[in-house]
C-alpha positions in Angstrom: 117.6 115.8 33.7 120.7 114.7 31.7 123.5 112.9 32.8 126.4 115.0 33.8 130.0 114.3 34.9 130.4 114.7 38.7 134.3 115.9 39.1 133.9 115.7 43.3 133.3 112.7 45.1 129.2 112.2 46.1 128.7 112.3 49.6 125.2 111.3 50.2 125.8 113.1 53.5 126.3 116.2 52.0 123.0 116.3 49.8 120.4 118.3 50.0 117.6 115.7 50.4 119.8 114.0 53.4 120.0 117.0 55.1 116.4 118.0 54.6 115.4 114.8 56.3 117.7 114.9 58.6 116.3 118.3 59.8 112.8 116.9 59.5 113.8 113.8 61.5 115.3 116.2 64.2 111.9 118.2 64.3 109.6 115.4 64.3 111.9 114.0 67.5 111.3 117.5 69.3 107.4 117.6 68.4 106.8 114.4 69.8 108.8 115.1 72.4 107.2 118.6 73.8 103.7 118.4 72.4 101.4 117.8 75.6 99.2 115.2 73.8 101.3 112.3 73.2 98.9 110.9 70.7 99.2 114.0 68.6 101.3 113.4 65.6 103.0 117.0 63.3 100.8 115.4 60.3 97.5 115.9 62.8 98.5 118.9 64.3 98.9 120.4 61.2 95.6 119.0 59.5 93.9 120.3 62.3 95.5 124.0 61.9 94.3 123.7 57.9 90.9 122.9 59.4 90.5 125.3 61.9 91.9 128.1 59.2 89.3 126.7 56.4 86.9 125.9 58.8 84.2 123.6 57.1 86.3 122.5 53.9 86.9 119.3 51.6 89.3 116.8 51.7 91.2 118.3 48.6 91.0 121.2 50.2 92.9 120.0 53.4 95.4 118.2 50.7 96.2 121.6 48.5 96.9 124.0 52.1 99.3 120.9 54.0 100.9 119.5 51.0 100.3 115.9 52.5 99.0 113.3 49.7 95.2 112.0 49.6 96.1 108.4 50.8 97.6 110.1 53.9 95.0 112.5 54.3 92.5 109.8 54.2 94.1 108.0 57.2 95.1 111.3 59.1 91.1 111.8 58.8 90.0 108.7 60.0 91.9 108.5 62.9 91.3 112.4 63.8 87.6 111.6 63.6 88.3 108.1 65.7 89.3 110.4 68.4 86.4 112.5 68.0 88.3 115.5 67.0 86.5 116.0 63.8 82.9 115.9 61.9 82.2 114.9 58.4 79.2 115.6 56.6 78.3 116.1 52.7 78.2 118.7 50.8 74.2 119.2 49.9 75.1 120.2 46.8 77.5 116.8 46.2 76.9 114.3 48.5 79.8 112.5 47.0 82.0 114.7 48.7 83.0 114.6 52.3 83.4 117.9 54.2 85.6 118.3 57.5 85.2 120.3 60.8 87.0 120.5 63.7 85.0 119.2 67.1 84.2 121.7 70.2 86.9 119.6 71.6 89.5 119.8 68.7 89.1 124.0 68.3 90.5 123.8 72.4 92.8 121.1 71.4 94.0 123.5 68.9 94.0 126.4 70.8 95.7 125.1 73.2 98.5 123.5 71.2 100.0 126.1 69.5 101.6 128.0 72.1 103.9 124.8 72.3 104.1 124.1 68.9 105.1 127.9 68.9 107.9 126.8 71.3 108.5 123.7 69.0 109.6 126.0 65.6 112.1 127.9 68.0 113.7 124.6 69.8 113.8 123.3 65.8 115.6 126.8 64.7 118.2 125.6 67.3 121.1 127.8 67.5 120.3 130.2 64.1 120.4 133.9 64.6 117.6 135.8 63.4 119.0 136.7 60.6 119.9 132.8 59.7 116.2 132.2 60.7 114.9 134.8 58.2 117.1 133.1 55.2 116.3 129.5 55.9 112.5 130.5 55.7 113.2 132.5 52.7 115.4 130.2 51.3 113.1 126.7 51.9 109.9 128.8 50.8 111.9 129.3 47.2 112.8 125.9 46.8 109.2 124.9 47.0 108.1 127.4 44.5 106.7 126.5 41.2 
């Protein structure tokens, strides 16, 4: 990045990163607010869904699917498996690495939890029309390209 001349006064409440998080903040608030298992966090819930979708996978594997770093991972992990909501075992063929699987009790979990976190992505949406619905996916989806 260079350094360029801003001619319009910087309002950091007008920036894309402000308003990201404040959109993230908003639907963290509702997630916690609707989910049926209070001790459910977004970052689990959606660990869980990666699992579920990969079924017995690695902890890379989990990290390249959420987008949610190692460190946190780790910790997501640990207290999914304190709860008794996931295995781990080794791969036979590395016992270095540490593969994942959802519980009996995690797959209802699961199951069970996405017909309000369904409800969740529409109470987020707010007020946006379809259409507005349609280009904020699109939209956010092409930002994250690479």
């Amino acid at each position: 990045m260079t350094k360029k001349t801003v001619s319009a006064p910087y309002h950091f409440s007008d920036q894309i990163g402000h308003l990201l998080r404040r959109a993230y903040q908003r639907h963290a608030a509702i997630f916690q607010q609707h989910i049926p298992d209070s001790q459910l966090t977004a970052a689990q819930f959606v660990t869980l869904c990666a699992i579920r979708d990969l079924e017995t996978c690695s902890l890379s594997d989990i990290v390249k699917v959420t987008a949610i770093d190692q460190a946190t991972i780790r910790g997501i992990v640990e207290r999914l498996k304190a709860r008794g909501l996931i295995e781990l075992s080794h791969d036979e063929a590395d016992r270095r690495k540490v593969l994942v699987s959802l519980s009996k009790s995690a797959a209802t979990l699961v199951a069970d939890t996405v017909p309000f976190a369904a409800q969740i992505s529409e109470a987020t949406y707010g007020n946006l029309n379809p259409a507005e619905r349609v280009a904020l996916v699109f939209l956010l989806r092409k930002m994250i390209e690479e």
